[in-house]
C-alpha positions in Angstrom: 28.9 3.4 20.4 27.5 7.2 20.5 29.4 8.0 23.8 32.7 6.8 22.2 31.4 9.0 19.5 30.8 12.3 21.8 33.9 10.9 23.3 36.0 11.0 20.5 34.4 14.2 19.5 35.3 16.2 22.7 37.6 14.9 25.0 41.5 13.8 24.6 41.9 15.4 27.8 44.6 13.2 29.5 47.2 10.7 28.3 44.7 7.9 29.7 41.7 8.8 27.9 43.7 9.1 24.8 44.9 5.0 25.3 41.1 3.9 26.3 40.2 5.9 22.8 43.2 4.4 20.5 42.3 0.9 22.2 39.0 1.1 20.7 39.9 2.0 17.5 39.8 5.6 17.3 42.3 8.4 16.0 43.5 11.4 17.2 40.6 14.1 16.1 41.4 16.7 13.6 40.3 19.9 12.5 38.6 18.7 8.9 37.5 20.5 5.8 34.8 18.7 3.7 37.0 18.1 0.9 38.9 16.1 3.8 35.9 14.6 4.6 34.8 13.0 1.4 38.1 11.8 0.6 38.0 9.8 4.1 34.5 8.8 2.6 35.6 7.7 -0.7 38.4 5.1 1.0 35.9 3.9 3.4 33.2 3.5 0.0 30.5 5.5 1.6 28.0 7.2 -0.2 28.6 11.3 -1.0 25.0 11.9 -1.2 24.3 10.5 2.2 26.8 13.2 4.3 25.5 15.6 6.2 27.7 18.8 6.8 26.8 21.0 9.5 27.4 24.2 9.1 28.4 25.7 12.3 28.7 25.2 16.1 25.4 26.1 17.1 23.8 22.9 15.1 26.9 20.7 16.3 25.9 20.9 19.7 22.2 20.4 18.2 23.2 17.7 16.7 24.9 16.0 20.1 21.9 16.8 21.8 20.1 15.2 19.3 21.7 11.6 19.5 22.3 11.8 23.6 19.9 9.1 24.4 21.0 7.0 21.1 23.6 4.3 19.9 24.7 6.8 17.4 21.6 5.6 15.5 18.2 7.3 15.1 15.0 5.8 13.4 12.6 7.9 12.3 8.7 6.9 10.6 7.7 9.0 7.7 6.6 11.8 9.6 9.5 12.1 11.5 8.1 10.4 14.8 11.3 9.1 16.4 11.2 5.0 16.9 11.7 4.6 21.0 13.9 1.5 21.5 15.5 2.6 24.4 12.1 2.2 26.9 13.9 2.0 30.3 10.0 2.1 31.4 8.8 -1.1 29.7 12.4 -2.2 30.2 12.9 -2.2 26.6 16.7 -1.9 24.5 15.6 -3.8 21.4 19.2 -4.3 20.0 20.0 -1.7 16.6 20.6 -4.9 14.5 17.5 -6.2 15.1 15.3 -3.0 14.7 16.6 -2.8 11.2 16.3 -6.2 10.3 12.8 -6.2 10.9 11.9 -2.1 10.3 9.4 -2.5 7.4 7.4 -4.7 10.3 7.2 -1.7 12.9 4.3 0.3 12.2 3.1 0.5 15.6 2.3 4.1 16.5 3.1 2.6 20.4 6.6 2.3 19.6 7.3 6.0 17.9 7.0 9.6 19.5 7.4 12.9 18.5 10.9 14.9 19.7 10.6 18.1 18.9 14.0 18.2 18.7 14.0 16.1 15.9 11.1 17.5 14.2 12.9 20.7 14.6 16.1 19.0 13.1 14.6 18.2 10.0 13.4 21.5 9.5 16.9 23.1 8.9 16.9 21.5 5.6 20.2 19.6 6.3 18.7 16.7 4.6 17.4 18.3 1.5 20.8 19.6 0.6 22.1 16.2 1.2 20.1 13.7 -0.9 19.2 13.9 -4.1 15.6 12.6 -3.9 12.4 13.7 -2.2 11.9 13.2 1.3 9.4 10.5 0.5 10.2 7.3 2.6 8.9 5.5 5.3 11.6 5.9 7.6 14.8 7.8 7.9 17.8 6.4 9.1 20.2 8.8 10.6 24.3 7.5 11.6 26.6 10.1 13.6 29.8 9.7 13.0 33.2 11.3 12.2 36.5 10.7 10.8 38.5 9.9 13.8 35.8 6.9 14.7 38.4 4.8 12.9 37.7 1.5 12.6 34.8 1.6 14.5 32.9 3.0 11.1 32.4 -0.4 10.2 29.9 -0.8 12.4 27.7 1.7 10.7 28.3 0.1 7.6 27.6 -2.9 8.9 24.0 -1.5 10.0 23.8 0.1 6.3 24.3 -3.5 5.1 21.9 -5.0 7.2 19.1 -2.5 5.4 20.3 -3.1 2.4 20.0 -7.2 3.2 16.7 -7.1 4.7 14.5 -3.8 4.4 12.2 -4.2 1.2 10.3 -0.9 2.0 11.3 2.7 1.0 13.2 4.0 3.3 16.9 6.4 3.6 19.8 6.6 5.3 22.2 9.9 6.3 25.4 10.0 7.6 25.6 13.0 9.7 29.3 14.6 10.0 29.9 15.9 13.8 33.5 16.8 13.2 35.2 20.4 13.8 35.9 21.9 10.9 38.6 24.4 10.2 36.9 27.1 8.9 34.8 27.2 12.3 37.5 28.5 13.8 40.2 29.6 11.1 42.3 26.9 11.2 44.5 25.1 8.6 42.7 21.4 7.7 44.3 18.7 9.1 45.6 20.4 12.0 45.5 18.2 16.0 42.7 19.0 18.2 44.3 20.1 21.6 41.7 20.0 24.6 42.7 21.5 27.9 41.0 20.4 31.0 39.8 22.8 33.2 41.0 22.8 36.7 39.0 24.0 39.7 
C-alpha cells in the first residue's frame, strides 16, 4: 500500500496512471491546508491528536524516504529501534496484520535495528507536538497517509483496530500527513495538483 501512497502522492502524470489510481480507490490530490485536513479526519473518525503535520518540503521528502522500504507502516520498540519485517535475507515478509496482532510478544532484539533515519526522525519533535502524552511506550506505530488515499484509509484503520483488539501493552500510534499543503507553495486550499512529465 505505501507505493500507491508515494503514488498518489507524486504522480497523476498521464490519463492512464490517473484510471489505475481512481480504480484503486484513490482521489485526485489536492493542495490541503490543515484545517482541510482535520475536517477529512473528523468524517473518516480519526483521532486529531494522532496527525502529524510536516512542516515543509525538506521533511516530506524525509518522510518518503523514511517509509520507502515499508507498507506505509512502521514499527518501532521503545527506543526507537525499527521492527525488520521485511528480511529479504531470511526470506522474511511477516504480514502487517499479523505483526500487530502479536506486537506485545516481539521482544526479540534479532528482529529490530537501528535506522538512523528514524532515530533522526524522532528527533524533530514531530511527535511531541502531536500527542498529548509522554513518549513513554513500548512501541510506536507510525501510518503514512493522505487525503486523496480514499477509501483505501480503511485499511489503516483497520490495522488501528487490530491494536486496539489485541495489543494489551502500552504502546502509540501516529498518523503522519504526507500531503502538499498550500501554504508550501502559496496556493489557495483545495486547489488540483497538476504534474507535468518531463520529456527527454
Amino acid at each position: 500500500m505505501k507505493n500507491l501512497i508515494i503514488i498518489s502522492t507524486l504522480l497523476f502524470f498521464t490519463s492512464c496512471t490517473r484510471i489505475i489510481l481512481y480504480a484503486n480507490g484513490f482521489k485526485t490530490p489536492r493542495y490541503e491546508s490543515e484545517e482541510r485536513i482535520r475536517s477529512f479526519t473528523k468524517t473518516k473518525e480519526i483521532n486529531d491528536n494522532k496527525i502529524v503535520f510536516l512542516k515543509d518540503t525538506i521533511e516530506l521528502k524525509r518522510t518518503l524516504k523514511l517509509f520507502s522500504n515499508s507498507p506505509g507502516i512502521i514499527i518501532a520498540d521503545s527506543s526507537w529501534k525499527r521492527l525488520n519485517f521485511q528480511n529479504k535475507k531470511e526470506n522474511c515478509s511477516a504480514p502487517v496484520e499479523n505483526l500487530l496482532m502479536y506486537l506485545c510478544d516481539i521482544n526479540s532484539n534479532a528482529v529490530y535495528y537501528t535506522d538512523s533515519n528514524l532515530i533522526n526522525y524522532k528527533s524533530i519533535g514531530l511527535f511531541n507536538k502531536a500527542s498529548q502524552n509522554k513518549l513513554e511506550a513500548a512501541h510506536y506505530i507510525l501510518f503514512l497517509w493522505n487525503t486523496s488515499m480514499g477509501k483505501n484509509i480503511n485499511k489503516i484503520k483497520a490495522w488501528e483496530n487490530i491494536l486496539e483488539e489485541y495489543a494489551q501493552c502500552n504502546y502509540q500510534t501516529f498518523w503522519i500527513n504526507c500531503d502538499y499543503m498550500a501554504d508550501w507553495y502559496g496556493v489557495k486550499p483545495g486547489k488540483k495538483i497538476r504534474y507535468k512529465l518531463d520529456r527527454k
